[in-house]
C-alpha positions in Angstrom: -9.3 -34.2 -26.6 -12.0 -32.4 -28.5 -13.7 -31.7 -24.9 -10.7 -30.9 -23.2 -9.7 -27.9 -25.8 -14.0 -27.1 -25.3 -13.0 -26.6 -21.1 -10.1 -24.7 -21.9 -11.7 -22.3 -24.4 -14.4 -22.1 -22.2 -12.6 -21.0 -19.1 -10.9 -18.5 -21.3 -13.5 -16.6 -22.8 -15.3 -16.3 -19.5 -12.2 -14.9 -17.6 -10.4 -12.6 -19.9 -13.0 -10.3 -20.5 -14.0 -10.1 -17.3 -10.2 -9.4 -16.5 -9.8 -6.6 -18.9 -12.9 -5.1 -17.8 -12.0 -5.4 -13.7 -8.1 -4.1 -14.5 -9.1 -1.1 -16.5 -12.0 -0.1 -13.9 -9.6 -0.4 -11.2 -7.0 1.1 -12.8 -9.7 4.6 -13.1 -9.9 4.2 -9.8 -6.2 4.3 -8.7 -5.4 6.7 -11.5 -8.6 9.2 -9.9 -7.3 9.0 -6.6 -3.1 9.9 -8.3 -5.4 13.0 -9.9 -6.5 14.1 -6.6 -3.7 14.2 -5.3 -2.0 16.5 -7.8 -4.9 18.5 -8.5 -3.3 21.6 -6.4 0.1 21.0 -9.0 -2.0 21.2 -12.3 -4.7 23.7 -11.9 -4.2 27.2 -13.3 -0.6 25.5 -14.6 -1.6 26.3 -18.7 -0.5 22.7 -19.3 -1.3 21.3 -22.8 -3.3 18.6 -23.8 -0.4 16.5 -24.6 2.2 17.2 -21.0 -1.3 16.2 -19.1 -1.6 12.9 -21.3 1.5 11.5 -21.5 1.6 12.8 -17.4 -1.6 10.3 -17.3 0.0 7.9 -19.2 3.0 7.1 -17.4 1.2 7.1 -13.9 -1.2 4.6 -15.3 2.0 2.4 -15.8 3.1 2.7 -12.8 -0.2 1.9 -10.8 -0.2 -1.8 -12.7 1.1 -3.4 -9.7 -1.7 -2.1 -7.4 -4.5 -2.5 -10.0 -3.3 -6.1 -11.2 -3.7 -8.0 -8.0 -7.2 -6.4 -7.4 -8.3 -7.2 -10.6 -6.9 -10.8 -10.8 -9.0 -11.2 -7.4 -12.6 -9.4 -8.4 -12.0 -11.2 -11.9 -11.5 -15.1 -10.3 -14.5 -14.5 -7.7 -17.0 -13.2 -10.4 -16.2 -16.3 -12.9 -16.7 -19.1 -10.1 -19.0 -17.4 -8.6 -20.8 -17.1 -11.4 -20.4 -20.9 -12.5 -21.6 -21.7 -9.3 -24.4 -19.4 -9.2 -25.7 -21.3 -12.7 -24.9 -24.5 -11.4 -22.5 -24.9 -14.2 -19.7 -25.9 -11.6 -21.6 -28.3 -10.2 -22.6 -30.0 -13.9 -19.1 -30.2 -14.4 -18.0 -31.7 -11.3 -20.8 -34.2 -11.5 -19.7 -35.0 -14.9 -15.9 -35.9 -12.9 -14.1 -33.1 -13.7 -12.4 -31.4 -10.5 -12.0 -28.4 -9.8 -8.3 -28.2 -10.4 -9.0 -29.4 -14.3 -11.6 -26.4 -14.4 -8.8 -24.3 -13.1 -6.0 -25.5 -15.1 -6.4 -23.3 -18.2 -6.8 -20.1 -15.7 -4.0 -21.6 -13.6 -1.2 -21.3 -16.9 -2.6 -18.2 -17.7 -1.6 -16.8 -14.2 1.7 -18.4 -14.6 2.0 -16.5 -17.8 0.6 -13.0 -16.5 3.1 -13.0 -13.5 6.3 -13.9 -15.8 5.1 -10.6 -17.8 4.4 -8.8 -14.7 8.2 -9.8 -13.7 9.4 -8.6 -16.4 7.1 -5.3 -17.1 8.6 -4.2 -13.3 12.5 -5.2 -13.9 11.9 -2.8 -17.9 8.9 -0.8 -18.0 8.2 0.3 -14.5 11.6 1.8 -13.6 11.0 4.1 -17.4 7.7 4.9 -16.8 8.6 6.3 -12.9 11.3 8.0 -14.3 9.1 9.5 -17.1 6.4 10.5 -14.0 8.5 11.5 -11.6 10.3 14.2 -14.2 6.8 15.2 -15.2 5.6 15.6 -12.0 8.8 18.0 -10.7 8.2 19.6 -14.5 4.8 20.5 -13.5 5.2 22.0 -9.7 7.8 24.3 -11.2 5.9 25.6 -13.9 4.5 29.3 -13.1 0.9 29.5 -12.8 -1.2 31.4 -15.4 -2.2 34.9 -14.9 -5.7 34.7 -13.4 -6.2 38.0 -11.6 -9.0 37.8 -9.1 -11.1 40.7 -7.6 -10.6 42.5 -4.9 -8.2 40.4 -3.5 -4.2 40.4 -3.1 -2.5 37.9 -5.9 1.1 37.1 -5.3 1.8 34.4 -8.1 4.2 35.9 -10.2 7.2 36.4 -8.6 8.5 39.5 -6.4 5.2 40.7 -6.8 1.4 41.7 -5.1 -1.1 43.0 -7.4 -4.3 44.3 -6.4 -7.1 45.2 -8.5 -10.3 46.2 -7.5 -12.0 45.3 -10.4 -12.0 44.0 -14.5 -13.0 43.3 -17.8 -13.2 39.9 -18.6 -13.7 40.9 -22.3 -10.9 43.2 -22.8 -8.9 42.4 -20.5 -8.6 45.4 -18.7 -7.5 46.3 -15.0 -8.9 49.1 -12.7 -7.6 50.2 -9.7 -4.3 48.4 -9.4 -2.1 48.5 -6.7 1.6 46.7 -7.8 3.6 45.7 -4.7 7.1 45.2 -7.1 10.0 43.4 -4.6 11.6 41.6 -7.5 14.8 43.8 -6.7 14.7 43.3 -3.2 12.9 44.6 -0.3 15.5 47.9 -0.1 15.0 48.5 -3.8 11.0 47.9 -3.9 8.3 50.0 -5.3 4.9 50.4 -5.5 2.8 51.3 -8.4 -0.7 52.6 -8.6 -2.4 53.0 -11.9 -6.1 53.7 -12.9 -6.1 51.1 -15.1 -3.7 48.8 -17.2 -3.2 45.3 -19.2 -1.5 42.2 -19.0 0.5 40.4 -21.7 3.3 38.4 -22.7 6.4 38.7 -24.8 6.7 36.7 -27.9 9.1 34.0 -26.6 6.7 34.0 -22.5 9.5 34.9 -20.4 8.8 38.6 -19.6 5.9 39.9 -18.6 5.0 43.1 -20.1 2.4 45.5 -18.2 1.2 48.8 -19.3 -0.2 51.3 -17.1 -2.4 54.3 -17.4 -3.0 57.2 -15.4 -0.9 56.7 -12.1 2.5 57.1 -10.4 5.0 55.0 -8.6 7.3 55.3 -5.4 10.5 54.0 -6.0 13.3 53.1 -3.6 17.3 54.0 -4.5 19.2 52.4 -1.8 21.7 51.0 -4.7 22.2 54.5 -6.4 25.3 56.1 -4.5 24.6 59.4 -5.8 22.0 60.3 -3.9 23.9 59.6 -0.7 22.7 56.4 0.5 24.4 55.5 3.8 25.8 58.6 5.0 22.4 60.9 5.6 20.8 58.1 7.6 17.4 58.3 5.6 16.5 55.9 3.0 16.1 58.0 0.0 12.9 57.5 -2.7 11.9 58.7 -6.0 8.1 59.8 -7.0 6.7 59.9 -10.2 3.6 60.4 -11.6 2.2 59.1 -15.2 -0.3 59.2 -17.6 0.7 55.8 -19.6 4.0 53.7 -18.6 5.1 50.6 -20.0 6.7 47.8 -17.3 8.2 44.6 -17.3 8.8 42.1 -15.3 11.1 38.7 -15.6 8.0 35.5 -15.7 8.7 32.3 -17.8 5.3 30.9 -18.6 7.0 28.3 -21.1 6.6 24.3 -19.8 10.0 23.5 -19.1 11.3 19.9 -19.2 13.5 18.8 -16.3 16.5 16.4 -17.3 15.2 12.9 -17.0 18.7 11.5 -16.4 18.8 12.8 -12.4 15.7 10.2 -12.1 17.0 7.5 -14.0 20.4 7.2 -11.9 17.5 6.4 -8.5 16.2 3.5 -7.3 13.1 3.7 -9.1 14.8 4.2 -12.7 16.9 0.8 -12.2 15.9 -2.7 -13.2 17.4 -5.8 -10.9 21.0 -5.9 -12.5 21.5 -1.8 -12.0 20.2 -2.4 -8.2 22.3 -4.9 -7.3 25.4 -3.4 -9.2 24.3 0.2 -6.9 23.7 -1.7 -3.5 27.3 -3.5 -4.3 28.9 0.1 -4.7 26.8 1.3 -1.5 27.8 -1.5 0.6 31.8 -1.3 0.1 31.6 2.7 0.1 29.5 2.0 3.9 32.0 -0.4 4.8 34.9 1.6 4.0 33.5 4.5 5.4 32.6 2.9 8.7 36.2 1.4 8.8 37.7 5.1 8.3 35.9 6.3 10.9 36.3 3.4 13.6 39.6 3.6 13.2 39.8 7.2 13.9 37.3 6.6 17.1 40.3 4.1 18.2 43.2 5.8 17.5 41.9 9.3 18.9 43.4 10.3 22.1 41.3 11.2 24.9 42.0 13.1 28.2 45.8 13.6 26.9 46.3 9.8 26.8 46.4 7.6 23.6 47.3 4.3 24.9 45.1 2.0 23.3 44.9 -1.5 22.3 42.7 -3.7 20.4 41.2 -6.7 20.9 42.1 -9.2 18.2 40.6 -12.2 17.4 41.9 -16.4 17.6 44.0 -15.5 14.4 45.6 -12.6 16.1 44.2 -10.3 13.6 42.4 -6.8 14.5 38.8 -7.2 15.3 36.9 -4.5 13.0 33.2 -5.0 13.7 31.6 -3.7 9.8 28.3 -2.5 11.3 28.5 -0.5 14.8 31.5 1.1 15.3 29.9 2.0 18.6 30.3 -1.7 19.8 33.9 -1.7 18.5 34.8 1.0 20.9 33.3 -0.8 23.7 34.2 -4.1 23.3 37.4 -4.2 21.0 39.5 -1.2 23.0 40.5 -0.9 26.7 43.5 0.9 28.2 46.8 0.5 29.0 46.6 2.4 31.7 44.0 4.2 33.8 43.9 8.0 33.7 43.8 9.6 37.1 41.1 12.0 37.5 42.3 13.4 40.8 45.9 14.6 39.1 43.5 17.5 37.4 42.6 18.8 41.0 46.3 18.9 41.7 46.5 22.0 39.3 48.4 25.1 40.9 45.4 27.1 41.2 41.3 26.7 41.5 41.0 28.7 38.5 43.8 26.0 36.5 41.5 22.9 37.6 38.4 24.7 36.3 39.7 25.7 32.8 40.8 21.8 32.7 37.5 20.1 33.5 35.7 23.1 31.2 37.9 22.6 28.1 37.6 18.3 28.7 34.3 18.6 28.7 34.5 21.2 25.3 36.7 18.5 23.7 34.4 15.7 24.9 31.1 17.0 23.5 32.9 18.5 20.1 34.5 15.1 20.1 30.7 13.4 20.9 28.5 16.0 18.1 31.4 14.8 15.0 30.9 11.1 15.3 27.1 12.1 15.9 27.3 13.8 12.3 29.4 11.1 11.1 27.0 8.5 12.5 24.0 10.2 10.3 25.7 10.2 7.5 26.1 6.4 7.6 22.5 6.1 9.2 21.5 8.0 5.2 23.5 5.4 3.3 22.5 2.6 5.3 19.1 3.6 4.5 19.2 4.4 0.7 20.9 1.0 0.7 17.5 0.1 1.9 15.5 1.8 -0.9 17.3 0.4 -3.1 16.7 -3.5 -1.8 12.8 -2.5 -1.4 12.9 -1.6 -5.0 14.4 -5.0 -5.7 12.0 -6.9 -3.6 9.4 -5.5 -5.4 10.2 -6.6 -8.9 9.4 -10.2 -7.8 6.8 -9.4 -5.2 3.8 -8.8 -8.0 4.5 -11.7 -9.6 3.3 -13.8 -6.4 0.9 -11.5 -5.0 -1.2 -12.0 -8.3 -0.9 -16.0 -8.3 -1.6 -15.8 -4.4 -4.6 -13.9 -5.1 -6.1 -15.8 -8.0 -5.8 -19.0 -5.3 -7.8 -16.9 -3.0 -10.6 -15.5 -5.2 -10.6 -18.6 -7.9 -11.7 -21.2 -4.6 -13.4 -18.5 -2.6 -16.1 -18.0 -5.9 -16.4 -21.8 -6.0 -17.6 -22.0 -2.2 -19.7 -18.9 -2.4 -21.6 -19.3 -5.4 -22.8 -15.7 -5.7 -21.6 -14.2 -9.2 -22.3 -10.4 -10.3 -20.2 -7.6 -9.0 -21.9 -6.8 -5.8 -21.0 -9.6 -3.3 -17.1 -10.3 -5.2 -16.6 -6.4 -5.1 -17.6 -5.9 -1.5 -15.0 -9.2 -0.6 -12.4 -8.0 -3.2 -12.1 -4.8 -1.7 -12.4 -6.3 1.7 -9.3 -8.5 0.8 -7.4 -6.1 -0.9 -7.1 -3.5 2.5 -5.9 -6.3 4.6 -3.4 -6.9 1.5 -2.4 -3.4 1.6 -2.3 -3.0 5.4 0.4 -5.7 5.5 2.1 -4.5 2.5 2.2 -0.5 3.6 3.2 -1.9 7.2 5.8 -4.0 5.6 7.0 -1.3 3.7 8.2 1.2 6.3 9.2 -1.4 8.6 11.5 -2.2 5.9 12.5 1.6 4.8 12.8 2.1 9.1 15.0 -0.4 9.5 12.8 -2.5 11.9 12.6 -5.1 9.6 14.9 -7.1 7.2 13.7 -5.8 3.4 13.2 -9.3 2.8 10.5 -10.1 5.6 8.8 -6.5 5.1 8.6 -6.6 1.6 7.3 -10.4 1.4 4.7 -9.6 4.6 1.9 -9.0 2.9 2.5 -12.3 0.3 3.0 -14.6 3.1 -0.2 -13.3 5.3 -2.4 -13.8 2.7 -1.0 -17.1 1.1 -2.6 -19.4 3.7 -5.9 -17.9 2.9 -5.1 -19.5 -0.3 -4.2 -22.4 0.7 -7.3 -22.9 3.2 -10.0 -21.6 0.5 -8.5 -23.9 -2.1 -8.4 -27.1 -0.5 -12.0 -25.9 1.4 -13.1 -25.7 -2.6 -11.9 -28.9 -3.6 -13.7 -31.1 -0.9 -17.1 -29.1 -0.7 -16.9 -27.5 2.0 -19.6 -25.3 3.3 -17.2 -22.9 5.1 -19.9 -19.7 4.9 -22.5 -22.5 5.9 -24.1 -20.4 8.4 -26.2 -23.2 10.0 -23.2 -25.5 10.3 -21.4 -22.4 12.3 -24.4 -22.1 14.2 -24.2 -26.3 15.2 -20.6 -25.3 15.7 -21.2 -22.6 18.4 -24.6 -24.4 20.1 -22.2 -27.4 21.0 -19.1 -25.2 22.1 -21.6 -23.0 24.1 -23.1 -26.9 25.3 -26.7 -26.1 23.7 -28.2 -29.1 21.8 -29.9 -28.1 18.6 -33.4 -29.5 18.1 -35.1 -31.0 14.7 -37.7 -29.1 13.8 -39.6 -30.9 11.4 -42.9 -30.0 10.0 -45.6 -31.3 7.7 -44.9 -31.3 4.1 -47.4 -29.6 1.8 -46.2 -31.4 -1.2 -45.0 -35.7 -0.5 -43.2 -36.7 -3.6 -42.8 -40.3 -1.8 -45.4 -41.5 0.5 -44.3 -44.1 3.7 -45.0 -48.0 3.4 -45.8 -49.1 6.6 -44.0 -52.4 6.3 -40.8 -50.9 5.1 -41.2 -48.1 8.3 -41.9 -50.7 10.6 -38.7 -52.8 9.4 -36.5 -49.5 9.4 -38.1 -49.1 13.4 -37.0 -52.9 14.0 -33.7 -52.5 13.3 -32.8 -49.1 14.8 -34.5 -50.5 17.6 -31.9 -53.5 17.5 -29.1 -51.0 17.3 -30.0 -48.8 20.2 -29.2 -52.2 22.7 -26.1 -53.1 20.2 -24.0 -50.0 18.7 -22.3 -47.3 20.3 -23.6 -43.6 20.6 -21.8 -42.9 17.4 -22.4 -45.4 15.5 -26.4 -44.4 15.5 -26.0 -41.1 13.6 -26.5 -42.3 10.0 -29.0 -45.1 10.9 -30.9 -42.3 12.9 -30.5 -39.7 9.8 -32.1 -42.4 7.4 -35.0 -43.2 9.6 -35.7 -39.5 10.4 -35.0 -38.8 6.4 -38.0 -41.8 5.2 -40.4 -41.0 7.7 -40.7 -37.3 7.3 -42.4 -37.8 4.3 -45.4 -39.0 6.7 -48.9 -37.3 7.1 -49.7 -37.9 10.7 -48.5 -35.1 12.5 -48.1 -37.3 15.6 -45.1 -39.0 13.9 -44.0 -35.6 12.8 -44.0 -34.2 16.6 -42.1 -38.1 18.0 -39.2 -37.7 14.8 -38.8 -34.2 16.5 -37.4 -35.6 20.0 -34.2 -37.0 18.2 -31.4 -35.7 18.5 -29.2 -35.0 16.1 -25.7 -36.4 17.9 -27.3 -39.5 19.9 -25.1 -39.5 23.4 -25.4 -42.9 25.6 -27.7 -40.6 28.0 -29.9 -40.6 25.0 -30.3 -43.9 24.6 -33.4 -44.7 26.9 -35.5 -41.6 25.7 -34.8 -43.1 22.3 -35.9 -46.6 22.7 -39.3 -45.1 24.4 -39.3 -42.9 20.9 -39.1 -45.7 18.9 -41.4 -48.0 20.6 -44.0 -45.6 20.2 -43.5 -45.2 16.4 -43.9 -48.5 16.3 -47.1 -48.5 18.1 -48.2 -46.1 15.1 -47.6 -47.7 12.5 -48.6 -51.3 13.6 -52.3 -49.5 14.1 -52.0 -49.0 10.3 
């Protein structure tokens, strides 16, 4: 028992750490690459320390399920591959433990990890995307901050282009300004030059206050009546001159919250129970809708006739198709009676038969553009039906994806014995884009409707999940599956090439051949070339060519050399002729 709890601990301490350490690292990662993104949204924004940390905060919650399965992988191939590396894997698998009693401990911890992850995605995630998401909208609506550049036109605050030729970046002053001012309108603009002026704020930031030396301004007055705007033909302007004018204009440079409660009623604000009471609500108010308007499509009259019937089924009830009313009109409705087209030609006049076809043809393609719109307008609730079911699918979807990877990197160190972070990093990452191919293919297959949610969102899961299957059972028998010589055997005899021993003289013989014992071991293969089949030479073969290796005379060397290593019955005479002639050495001796 004592050893047992010895394994366990063991196990333990060398994973955890090295899962904390892989998690946090790839969560950086994935949290760099959310900051690059939304670097255009925060720079120049004013935003406090504490809007950009809880804005970090909450996207580092919801990147967990990319940066746990990654991490569960990197952290699994660097332990085995580790324990292999030090032979520790082998001691303890020489010692009769198997490799599914080293992996048990690890094995309930996974269990344990993707219960939480379960449940952090059905509680936690849909908060912290609600949280992000208002943050996020927060932040692109916030006004920039005043930074005035050079010689150039800035047209951040609103209704506004300001142009300065140069400034103070002590004082804060302004030269040469030229104020493009279309906050009222283009009709009502002006435009403002000044020698000089200074920026600043109102106590509570949401005016903008501006005074101005030495200039004047040109005014539009198309909204004062007085001066006869309208009936003169001329828009009328106003020109003034100054020597220091005060100005305002209407700029909120507070942070301004957005109401987190539009968020939480989405898909990504709901945990399992709220999706399935939504997709409930969306699925009766599709059905009823598409039953509204298929029976509208039947009962309609068309070309002046509205003689319909519908097909009904063995019960003798009314067939309603509930997902293409397009197929109802086609299959469930025919007429009672045919319309005849040539009756329109029998109009009184040409000009009669015209306005007939032309006003059909009207009614037709108003008739066609209304169950069109109607059509989208299912075609949207058919697909946030579908959001909503991806977002379910995905609560359980981590849960697997980090046992499924664990069974891929836990079996995958064990075979390839190579621990650090080099080699595990390079086939993490490797694993991780095929994992992410099938799950961002699955994804929109899913969100396009080309796929069931079901099947897209479980895609990438199932691809990989052989993998773990194959690696694991390929750890527990020893398998040399990145063997690169048994590959190469592999392709010499597909390709129909025979590999060749090549055997050479040892520097160092830790045990020297008894001629007696070689010339017993030559006997008896002898015996078995005229008695066993082809196959049945191999290991025979393998322990003569294994002894006598270890010989000095390089003539023996050079005959050990023409064995093959699969005897075939064609082989059989060249190996006789072989064998008398090691015989022939060693009785000189």
């Amino acid at each position: 028992m004592f050893g047992i709890k010895r394994l366990d601990t063991f196990m333990l301490q060398r994973f955890l750490p090295l899962l904390l350490m892989t998690f946090f690292i790839v969560l950086f990662i994935v949290l760099m690459q959310f900051l690059f993104r939304m670097i255009d949204d925060l720079v120049g924004k004013g935003l406090g320390f504490d809007v950009l940390g809880e804005l970090f905060f909450y996207a580092a919650l919801t990147m967990v399920p990319t940066a746990l399965p990654l991490a569960v992988l990197l952290a699994s191939l660097m332990v085995f591959g580790n324990l292999g590396e030090k032979l520790e894997l082998t001691a303890m698998k020489a010692a009769g433990i198997s490799l599914f009693r080293i992996m048990r401990p690890l094995i309930i911890l996974m269990a344990v990890i993707a219960v939480g992850a379960f449940f952090f995605q059905n509680y936690v995630l849909p908060v912290a995307q609600s949280k992000m998401w208002t943050l996020t909208f927060s932040v692109r609506q916030k006004t920039p901050e005043v930074e005035i550049p050079e010689k150039s036109f800035y047209d951040e605050i609103p209704g506004m282009n300001l142009y300065i030729d140069h400034k103070n970046p002590d004082t804060g002053m302004l030269y040469g300004m030229i104020i493009y001012d279309m906050s009222q309108g283009t009709e009502n603009s002006r435009v403002i030059l000044a020698d000089s002026g200074k920026f600043s704020f109102t106590e509570d930031k949401t005016r903008l206050f501006l005074h101005l030396h030495s200039g004047e301004m040109f005014e539009n007055l198309s909204n004062n009546s007085a001066m006869g705007v309208g009936t003169s033909g001329y828009m009328p302007f106003r020109r003034e001159e100054f020597s220091d004018k005060q100005v305002y204009f209407t700029f909120d440079a507070n942070f301004n919250r957005m109401d987190e409660s539009g968020i939480r009623s989405q898909y990504v604000g709901q945990n399992v129970s709220q999706l399935r009471h939504s997709m409930d609500s969306l699925s009766k108010r599709v059905d009823s809708i598409g039953n509204v308007y298929a029976g509208e499509l039947v009962s309609k009259p068309y070309v002046g006739s509205a003689s319909r019937v519908i097909k009904t089924d063995t019960a003798g009830h009314r067939t309603f198709p509930r997902r293409s009313p397009s197929a109802m009109v086609k299959e469930a409705v025919h007429r009672m009676e045919p319309v005849d087209v040539d009756s329109v030609f029998n109009a009184p006049s040409i000009a009669f038969a015209k306005t007939y076809v032309s006003q059909a043809i009207s009614d037709a393609k108003r008739s066609r553009q209304e169950f069109e719109y109607r059509s989208l307008m299912l075609t949207e609730q058919a697909k946030l039906m579908r959001r909503h079911d991806i977002e379910m699918q995905r609560k359980f979807t981590l849960s697997f994806a980090v046992l499924v990877f664990f069974f891929i990197g836990a079996p995958l160190g064990a075979i390839i014995k190579k621990g650090g972070l080099g080699t595990p990093l390079v086939i993490s990452v490797f694993l991780f884009i095929i994992y992410y191919i099938f799950d961002n293919t699955g994804y929109k297959m899913a969100r396009d409707g080309k796929m069931e949610v079901w099947e897209g969102m479980w895609l990438s899961t199932v691809a990989l999940l052989p993998l773990g299957v194959f690696f694991t059972m390929k750890a527990v028998d020893d398998s040399a599956v990145f063997n690169a010589d048994a590959y190469r055997l592999f392709f010499s005899r597909l390709i129909g090439r025979r590999p060749k021993r090549a055997l050479e003289m040892k520097e160092v013989i830790m045990t020297e051949v008894a001629p007696e014992r070689a010339r017993d071991m030559l006997f008896a293969f002898r015996d078995d070339l005229s008695t066993k089949r082809p196959r049945a030479l191999r290991e025979p073969l393998n322990a003569l060519v294994d002894y006598l290796s270890n010989s000095t005379d390089k003539m023996v060397i050079n005959l050990l050399n023409n064995y093959p290593f699969e005897p075939r019955r064609r082989d059989i005479p060249d190996m006789t002729a072989n064998t008398e002639a090691l015989l022939k050495r060693f009785e000189n001796d």
